[in-house]
N, C-alpha and C positions, 0 to 999 in steps of 0.2 A: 504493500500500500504506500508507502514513504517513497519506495523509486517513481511508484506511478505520479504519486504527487508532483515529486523532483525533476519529473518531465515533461507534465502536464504544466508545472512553473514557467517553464522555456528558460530555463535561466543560460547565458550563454557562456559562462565557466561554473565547475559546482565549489564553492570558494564557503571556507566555516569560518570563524571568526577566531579556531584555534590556531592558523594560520596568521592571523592578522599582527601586522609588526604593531603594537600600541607605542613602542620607543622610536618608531619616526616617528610618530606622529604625538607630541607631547601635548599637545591642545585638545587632544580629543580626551574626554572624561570616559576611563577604562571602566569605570564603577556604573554608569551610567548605560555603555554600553551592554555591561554583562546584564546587568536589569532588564534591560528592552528586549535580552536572547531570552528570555522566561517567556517572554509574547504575551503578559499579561495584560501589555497595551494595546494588542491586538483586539485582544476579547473585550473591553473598554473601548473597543473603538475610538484610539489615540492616533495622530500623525507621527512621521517622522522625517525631520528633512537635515540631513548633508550638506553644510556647504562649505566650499573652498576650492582653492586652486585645483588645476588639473594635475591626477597623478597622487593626492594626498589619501586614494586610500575610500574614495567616497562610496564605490560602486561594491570591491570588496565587502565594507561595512554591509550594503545592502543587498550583497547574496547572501553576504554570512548570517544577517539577522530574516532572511527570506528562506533559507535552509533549516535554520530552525525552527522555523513557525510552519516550515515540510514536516519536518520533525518529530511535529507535537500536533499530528493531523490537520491541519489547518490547508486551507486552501489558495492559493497561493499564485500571482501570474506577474513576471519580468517585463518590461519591455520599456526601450526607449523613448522619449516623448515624441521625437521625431516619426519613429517607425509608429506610434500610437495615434499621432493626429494624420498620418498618410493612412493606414487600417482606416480608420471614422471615416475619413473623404473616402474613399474607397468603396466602404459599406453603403454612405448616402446614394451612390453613383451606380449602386446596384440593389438600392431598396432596399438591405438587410441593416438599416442604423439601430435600428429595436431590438434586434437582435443580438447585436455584439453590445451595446450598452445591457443588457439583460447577464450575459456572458461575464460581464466585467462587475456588474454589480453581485453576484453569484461568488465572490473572490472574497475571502477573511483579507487576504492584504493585495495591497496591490502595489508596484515596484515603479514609478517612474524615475527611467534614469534619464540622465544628462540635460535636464531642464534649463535652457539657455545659451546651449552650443549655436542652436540654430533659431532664428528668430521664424515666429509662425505668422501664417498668414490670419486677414481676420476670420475667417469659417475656422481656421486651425486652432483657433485661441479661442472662438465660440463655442467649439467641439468638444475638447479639452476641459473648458468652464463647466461643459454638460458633465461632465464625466467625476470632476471633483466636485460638483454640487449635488451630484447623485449618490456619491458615495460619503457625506457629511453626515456624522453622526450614526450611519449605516455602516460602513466599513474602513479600514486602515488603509492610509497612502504612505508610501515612504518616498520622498522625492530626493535626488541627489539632481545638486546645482551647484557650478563653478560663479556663480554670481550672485552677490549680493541682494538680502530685499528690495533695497530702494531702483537696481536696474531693473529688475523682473518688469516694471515697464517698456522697456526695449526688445523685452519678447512677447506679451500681451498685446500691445500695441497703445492700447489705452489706460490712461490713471484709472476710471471706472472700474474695467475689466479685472485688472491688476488687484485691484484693490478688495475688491470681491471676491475672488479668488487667496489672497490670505487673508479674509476673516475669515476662510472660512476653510483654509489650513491651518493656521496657527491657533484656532480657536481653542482645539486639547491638541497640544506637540510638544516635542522633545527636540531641540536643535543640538544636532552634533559641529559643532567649530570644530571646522578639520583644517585648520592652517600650517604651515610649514610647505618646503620645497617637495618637489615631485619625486616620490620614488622610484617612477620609474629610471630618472634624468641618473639619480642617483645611483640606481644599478648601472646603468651604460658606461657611467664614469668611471664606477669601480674594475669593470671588466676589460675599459680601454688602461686604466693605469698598470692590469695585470699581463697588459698584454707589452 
């Protein structure tokens, strides 16, 4: 049942949090995190959002706390925001938007990653809206974002929009501050000075 969840996730590495370096990343609260691996905020239908630079670690955090809430039977789906508001345009464009919103509300958590890489169009941010105001107080979002609140307007489009959408994430959430350099940057460096 756990693998079928773990696949049914789509998560696109299977990453646990006993993996997770917490020593790069010294901003991040380790206490905090092991708590939210309980998923008791799941079942509270609590948010959880990530932010900071790229490479600190964001997306890990959110397999690893998405793997465990596989874990602890809970139902569970990964995906991009990018790839998530292309799915919605997609669905509209083929009549099935009721459907995959049904789909998505059906999910104890749900995973949006990399909120802000790509700035969305306004149906993209209108769709999106649907999707976190559907799942308010009904089920968990965990978003990870390389940006700050106060930009999240340069991906919304509008201060309205924007603004609507964190009442009503940050209404019950948990922010992980994930600042510090890129680990990845950091292995590559290490690998070139061994070389």
């Amino acid at each position: 049942m756990v693998e079928r969840r773990i696949k049914a996730a789509k998560f696109p590495a299977t990453k646990s949090l006993d993996s997770f370096d917490f020593k790069a990343i010294p901003s991040l609260n380790k206490v905090l995190v092991t708590e939210l691996a309980r998923c008791e905020c799941i079942t509270h239908r609590e948010n959880i959002i990530a932010l900071g630079p790229s490479g600190t670690g964001k997306t890990h955090a959110a397999l690893g706390l998405g793997l465990a809430a596989c874990q602890k039977g809970m139902r569970v789906r990964f995906v991009t925001a990018a790839a998530l508001v292309h799915e919605m345009i997609e669905a509209v464009d083929e009549r099935r938007l009721q459907r995959l919103q049904k789909q998505l509300a059906t999910q104890d958590l749900l995973i949006i990653d990399e909120l802000g890489f790509v700035p969305l169009s306004k149906t993209g941010a209108e769709l999106l809206f649907e999707v976190i105001s559907q799942r308010y107080e009904r089920g968990s979002i965990i978003i990870t974002s390389n940006l700050p609140f106060d930009e999240w307007t340069e991906v919304f489009g509008t201060e309205r929009l924007t603004g609507a959408i964190l009442d009503r994430l940050t209404h019950h959430v948990h922010i992980l501050e994930m600042n510090g350099d890129s680990y990845r940057l950091r292995q590559s460096r290490k690998a070139k000075s061994k070389t």
